[in-house]
C-alpha positions as semicolon CSV with decimal commas, in nm:
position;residue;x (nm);y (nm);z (nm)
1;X;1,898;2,707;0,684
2;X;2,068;2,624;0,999
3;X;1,778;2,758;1,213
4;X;1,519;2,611;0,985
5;X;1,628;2,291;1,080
6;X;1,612;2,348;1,430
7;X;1,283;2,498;1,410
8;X;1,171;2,194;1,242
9;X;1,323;1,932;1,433
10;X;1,146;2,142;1,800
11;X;0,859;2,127;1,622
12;X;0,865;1,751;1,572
13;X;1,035;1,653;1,885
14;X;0,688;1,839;2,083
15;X;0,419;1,727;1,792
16;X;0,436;1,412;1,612
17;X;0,208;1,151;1,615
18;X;0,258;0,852;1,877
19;X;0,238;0,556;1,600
20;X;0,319;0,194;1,711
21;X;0,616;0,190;1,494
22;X;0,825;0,494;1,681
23;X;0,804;0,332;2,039
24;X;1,158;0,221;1,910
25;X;1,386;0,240;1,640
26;X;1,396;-0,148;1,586
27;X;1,447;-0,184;1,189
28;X;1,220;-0,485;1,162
29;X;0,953;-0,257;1,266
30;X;1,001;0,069;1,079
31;X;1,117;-0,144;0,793
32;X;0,755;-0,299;0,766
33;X;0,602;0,017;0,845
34;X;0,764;0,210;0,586
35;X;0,674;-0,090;0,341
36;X;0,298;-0,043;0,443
37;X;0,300;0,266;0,416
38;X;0,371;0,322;0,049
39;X;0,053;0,381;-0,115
40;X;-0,147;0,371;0,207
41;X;-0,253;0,639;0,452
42;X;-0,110;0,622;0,794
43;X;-0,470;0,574;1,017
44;X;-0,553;0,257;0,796
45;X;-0,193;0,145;0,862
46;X;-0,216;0,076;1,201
47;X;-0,450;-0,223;1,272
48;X;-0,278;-0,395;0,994
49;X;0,077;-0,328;1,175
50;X;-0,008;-0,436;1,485
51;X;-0,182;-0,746;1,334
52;X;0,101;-0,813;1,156
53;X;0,327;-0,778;1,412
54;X;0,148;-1,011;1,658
55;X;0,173;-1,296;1,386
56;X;0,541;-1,218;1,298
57;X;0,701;-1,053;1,525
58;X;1,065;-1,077;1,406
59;X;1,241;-1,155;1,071
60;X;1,256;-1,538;1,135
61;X;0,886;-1,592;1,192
62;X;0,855;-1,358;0,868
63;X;1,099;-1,554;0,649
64;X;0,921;-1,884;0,779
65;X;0,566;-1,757;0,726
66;X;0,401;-1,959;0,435
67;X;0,267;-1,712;0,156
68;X;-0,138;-1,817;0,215
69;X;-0,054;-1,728;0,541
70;X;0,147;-1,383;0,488
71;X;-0,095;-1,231;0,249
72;X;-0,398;-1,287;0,399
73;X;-0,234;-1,097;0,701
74;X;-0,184;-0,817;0,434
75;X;-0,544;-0,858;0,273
76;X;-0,696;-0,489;0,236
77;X;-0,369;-0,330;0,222
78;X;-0,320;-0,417;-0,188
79;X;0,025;-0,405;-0,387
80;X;0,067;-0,762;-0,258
81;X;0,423;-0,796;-0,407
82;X;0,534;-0,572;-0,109
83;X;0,424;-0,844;0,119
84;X;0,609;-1,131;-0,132
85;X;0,924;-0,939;-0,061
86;X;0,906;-0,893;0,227
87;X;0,937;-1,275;0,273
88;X;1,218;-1,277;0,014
89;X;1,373;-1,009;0,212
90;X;1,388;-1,162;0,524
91;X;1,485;-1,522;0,417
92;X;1,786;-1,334;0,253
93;X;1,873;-1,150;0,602
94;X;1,817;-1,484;0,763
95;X;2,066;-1,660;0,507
96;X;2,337;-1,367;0,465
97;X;2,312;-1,191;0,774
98;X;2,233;-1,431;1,079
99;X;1,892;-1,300;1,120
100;X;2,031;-0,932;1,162
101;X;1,929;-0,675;0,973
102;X;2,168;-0,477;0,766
103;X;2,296;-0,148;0,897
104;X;2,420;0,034;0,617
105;X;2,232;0,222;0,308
106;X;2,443;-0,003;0,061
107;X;2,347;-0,317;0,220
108;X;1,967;-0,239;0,256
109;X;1,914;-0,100;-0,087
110;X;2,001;-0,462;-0,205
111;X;1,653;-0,643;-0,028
112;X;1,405;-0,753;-0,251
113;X;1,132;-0,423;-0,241
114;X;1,321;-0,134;-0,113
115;X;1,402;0,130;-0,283
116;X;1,569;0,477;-0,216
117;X;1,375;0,617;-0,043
118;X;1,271;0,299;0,205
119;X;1,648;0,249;0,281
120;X;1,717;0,573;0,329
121;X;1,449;0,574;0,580
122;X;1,571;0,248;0,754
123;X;1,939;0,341;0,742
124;X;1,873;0,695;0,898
125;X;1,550;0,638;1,159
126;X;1,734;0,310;1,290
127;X;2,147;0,385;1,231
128;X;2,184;0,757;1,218
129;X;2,325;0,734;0,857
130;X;2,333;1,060;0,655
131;X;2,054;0,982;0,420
132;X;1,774;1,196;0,268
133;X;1,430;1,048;0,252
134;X;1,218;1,247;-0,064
135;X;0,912;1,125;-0,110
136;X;0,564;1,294;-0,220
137;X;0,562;1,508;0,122
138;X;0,913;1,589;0,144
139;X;0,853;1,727;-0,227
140;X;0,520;1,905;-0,163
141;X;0,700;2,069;0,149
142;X;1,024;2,170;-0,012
143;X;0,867;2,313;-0,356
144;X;0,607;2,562;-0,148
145;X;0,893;2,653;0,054
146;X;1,112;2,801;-0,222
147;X;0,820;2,875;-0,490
148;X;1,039;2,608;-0,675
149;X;0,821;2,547;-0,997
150;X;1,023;2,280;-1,071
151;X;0,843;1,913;-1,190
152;X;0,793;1,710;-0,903
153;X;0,709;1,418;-1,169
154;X;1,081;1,438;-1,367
155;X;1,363;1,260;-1,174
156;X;1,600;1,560;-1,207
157;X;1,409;1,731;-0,930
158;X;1,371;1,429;-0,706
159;X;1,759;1,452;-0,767
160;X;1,794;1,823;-0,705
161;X;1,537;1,822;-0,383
162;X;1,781;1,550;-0,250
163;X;2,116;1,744;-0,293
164;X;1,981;2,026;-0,126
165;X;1,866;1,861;0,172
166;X;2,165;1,624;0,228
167;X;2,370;1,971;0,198
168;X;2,126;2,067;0,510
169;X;2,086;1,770;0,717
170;X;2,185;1,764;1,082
171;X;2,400;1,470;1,300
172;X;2,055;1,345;1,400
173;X;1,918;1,251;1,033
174;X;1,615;1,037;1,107
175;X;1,451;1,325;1,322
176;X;1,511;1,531;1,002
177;X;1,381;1,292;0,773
178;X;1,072;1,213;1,031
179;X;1,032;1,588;1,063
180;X;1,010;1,698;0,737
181;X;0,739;1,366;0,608
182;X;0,545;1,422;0,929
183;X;0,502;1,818;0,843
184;X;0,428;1,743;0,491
185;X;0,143;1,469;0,627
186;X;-0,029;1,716;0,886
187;X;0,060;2,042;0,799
188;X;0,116;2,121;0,432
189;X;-0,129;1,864;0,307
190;X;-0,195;1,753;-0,040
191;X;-0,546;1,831;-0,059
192;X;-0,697;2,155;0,051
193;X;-0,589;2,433;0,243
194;X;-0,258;2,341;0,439
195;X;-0,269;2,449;0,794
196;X;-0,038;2,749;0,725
197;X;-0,062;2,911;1,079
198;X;0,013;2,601;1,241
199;X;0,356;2,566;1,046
200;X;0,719;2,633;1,208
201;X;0,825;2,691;0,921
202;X;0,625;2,982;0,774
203;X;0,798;3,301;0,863
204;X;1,089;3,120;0,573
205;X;0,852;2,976;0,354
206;X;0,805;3,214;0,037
207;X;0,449;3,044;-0,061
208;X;0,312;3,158;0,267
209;X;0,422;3,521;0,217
210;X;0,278;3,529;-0,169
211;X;-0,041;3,344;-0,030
212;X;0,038;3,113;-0,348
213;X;0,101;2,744;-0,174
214;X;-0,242;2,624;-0,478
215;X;0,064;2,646;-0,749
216;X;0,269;2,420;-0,570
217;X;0,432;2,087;-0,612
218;X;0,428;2,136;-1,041
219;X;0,352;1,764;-1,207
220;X;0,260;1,610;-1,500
221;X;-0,131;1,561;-1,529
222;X;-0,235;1,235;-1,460
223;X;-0,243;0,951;-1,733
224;X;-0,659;0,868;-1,779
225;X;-0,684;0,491;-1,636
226;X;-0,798;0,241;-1,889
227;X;-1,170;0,070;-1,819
228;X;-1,198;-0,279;-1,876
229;X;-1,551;-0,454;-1,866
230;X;-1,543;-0,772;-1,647
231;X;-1,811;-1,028;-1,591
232;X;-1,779;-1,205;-1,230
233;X;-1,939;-1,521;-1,146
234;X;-2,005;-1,641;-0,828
235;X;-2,080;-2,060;-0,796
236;X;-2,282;-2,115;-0,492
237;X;-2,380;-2,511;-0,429
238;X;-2,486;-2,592;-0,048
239;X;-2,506;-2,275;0,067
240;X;-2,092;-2,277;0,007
241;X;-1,894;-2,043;-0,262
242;X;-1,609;-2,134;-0,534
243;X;-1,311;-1,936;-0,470
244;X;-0,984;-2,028;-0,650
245;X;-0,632;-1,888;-0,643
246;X;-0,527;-1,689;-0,956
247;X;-0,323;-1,809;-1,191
248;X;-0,276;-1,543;-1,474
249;X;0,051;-1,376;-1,462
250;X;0,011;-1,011;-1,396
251;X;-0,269;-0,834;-1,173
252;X;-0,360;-1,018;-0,839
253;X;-0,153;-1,265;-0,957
254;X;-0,130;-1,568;-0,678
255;X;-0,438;-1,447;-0,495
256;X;-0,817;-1,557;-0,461
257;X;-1,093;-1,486;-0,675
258;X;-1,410;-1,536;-0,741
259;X;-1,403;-1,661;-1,122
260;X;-1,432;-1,404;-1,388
261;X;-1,361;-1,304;-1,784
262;X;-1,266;-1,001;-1,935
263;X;-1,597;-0,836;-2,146
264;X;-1,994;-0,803;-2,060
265;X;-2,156;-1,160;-2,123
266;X;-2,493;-1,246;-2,153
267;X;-2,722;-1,463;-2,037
268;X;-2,615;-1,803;-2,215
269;X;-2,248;-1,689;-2,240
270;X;-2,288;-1,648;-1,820
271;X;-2,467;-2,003;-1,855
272;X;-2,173;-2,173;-2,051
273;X;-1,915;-2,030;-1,759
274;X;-2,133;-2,139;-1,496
275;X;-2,173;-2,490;-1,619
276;X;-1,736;-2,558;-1,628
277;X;-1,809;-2,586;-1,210
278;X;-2,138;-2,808;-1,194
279;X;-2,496;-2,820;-1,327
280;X;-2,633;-2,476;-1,351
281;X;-3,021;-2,432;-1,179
282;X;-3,034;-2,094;-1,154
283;X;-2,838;-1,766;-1,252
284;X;-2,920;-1,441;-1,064
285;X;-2,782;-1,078;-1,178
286;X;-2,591;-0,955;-0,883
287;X;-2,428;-0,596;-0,781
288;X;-2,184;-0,395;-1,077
289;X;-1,908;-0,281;-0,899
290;X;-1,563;-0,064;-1,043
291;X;-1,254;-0,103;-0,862
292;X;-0,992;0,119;-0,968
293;X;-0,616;0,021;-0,969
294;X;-0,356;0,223;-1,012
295;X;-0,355;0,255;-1,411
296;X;-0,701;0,055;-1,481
297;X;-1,039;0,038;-1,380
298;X;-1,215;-0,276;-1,389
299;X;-1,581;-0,218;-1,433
300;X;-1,735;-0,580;-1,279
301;X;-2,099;-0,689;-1,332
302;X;-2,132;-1,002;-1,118
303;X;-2,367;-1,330;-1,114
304;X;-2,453;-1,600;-0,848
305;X;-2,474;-1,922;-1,007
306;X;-2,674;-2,157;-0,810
307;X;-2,590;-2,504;-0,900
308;X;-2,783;-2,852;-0,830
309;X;-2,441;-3,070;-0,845
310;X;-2,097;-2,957;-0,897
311;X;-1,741;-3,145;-1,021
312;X;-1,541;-3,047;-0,711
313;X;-1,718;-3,008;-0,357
314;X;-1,308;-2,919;-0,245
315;X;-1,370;-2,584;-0,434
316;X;-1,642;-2,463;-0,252
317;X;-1,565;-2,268;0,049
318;X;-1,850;-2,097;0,355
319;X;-1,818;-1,743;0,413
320;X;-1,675;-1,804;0,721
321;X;-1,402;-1,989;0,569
322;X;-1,323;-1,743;0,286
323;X;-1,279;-1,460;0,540
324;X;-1,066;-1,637;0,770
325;X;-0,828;-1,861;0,510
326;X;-0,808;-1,640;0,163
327;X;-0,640;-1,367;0,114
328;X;-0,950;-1,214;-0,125
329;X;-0,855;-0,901;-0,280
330;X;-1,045;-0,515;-0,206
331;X;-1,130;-0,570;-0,624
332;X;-1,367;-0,896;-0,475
333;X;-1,502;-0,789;-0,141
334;X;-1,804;-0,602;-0,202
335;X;-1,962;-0,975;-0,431
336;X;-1,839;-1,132;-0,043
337;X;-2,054;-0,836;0,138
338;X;-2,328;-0,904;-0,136
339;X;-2,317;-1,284;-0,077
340;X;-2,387;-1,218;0,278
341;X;-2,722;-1,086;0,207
342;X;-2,789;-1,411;-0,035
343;X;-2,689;-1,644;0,199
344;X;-2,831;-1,538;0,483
């Protein structure tokens, strides 16, 4: 295993990727790129980051940063409780640690939003700590490797992958750690053929000899999403939109919306709704949309209410405005590119 490791940390030290997070191994930044990156591919990652970091730059202008402010900087990217602690995170470093981030795996595991395999990350990338990062990739990678059938999806193999790499890993842990999540992103990839011939690691990898890397990682089939009907409406008055900030506990919780109920509505149901915000003139049938989530789908027919008076002008926001001030959710974006067309 010794000269697998060397092979694979070669390989990474001539091929990885130039990303704006590994000009350094500051932990702000790999801290918030690690935090993006859950649940989010690496190219979309990367605008965002550098946005990000051009508003807040360090862990006090984070821990400062009003919450309007902070997740409209991480509208698109979804999961917004990430961004919430992140704030919490910070404002705890600020308090408990003078504004310096914690150095040690114990200490880092305690933020608000990081997990295992984020402070593991952190702790080895930034501090050389011995620390195994297992995450989808490192899984993938390690189960074609040893034809290991095991269940990716049962926490006794995340536990088993992870003693048998921290029995393997060299002085220099984050290269290891980078190595291994940067072959499993480029090289044995998740969907379709990995790029076998391109691997430094294929003369020892037993799925490339049996030509069998399709049974490989094992996991439990995935649960079928619930659908949920939605009916969206869309106040317009002055050529300007009603947007409000969520309320109800749960999904998009503390974000803007454009109003809407759970179940298809008709026509004098959509009047009744449309009437709470002002005097209803006109009601037209707009664009059915389905955002998925991660364990729902919300299948969204939307209307624009045109309205010849209304009970709160303050609610009523331009386009211009919404895109600049609200943090509007992916689930809402396509009734904003729609409203475009309206309101031209």
């Amino acid at each position: 295993m010794k000269e697998v490791v060397t092979e694979l940390l070669n390989w990474y030290d001539k091929n990885k990727r130039i990303l704006p997070w590994r000009q350094d191994k500051a932990p702000y930044h790999v801290w918030i790129s690690e935090i993006m990156l859950q649940q989010t591919r690496i190219e979309a990652v990367i605008s965002y980051y550098e946005r990000f970091m051009k508003e807040l730059p360090d862990i006090s202008s984070l821990a400062k940063v009003s919450e309007d402010k902070l997740l409209k900087l991480w509208e698109g990217l979804g999961y917004y409780n990430r961004a919430r602690n992140l704030k919490k995170a910070a404002m705890i470093i600020e308090k408990q640690f003078h504004g310096i981030f914690p150095n040690t795996y114990s200490e880092i595991i305690q933020l608000p939003g990081i997990g295992e395999y984020t402070a593991s990350a952190i702790s080895s990338i930034c501090f050389n700590e011995k620390q195994v990062t297992v995450d989808g990739n490192v899984m993938r990678v390690f189960t074609r490797f040893y034809n290991d059938s095991s269940n990716i999806s049962k926490e006794s193999t995340k536990k088993m992958i992870h003693e048998k790499l921290l029995s393997v890993i060299p002085k220099d842990a984050g290269k290891f750690n980078e190595g291994l999540m940067e072959l499993g992103e480029v090289i044995c990839i998740p969907n379709g053929k990995p790029k076998c011939e391109m691997c430094p690691l294929k003369r020892h990898c037993k799925s490339y000899k049996n030509s069998n890397y399709f049974f490989y990682p094992v996991r439990d089939d995935k649960k079928i999403k619930e659908e949920i009907d939605m009916t969206v409406i869309i106040p317009i008055y002055d050529n300007k939109i009603l947007i409000r900030k969520r309320i109800e506990s749960g999904l998009l919780h503390g974000l803007y919306e454009f109003p809407n109920v759970v179940g298809k509505k008709d026509l004098e149901d959509i009047h009744l709704l449309g009437s709470e915000f002002g005097q209803v003139k006109d009601i037209q049938k707009s664009i059915c949309y389905t955002h998925v989530f991660t364990h729902k789908k919300w299948k969204m027919q939307a209307y624009f209410i045109f309205l010849e008076s209304v009970c709160c002008k303050d609610l009523f926001y331009s386009i211009s405005e919404i895109e600049t001030i609200f943090a509007l959710p992916t689930a809402f974006t396509p009734f904003l590119y729609a409203l475009k067309e309206v309101l031209k």
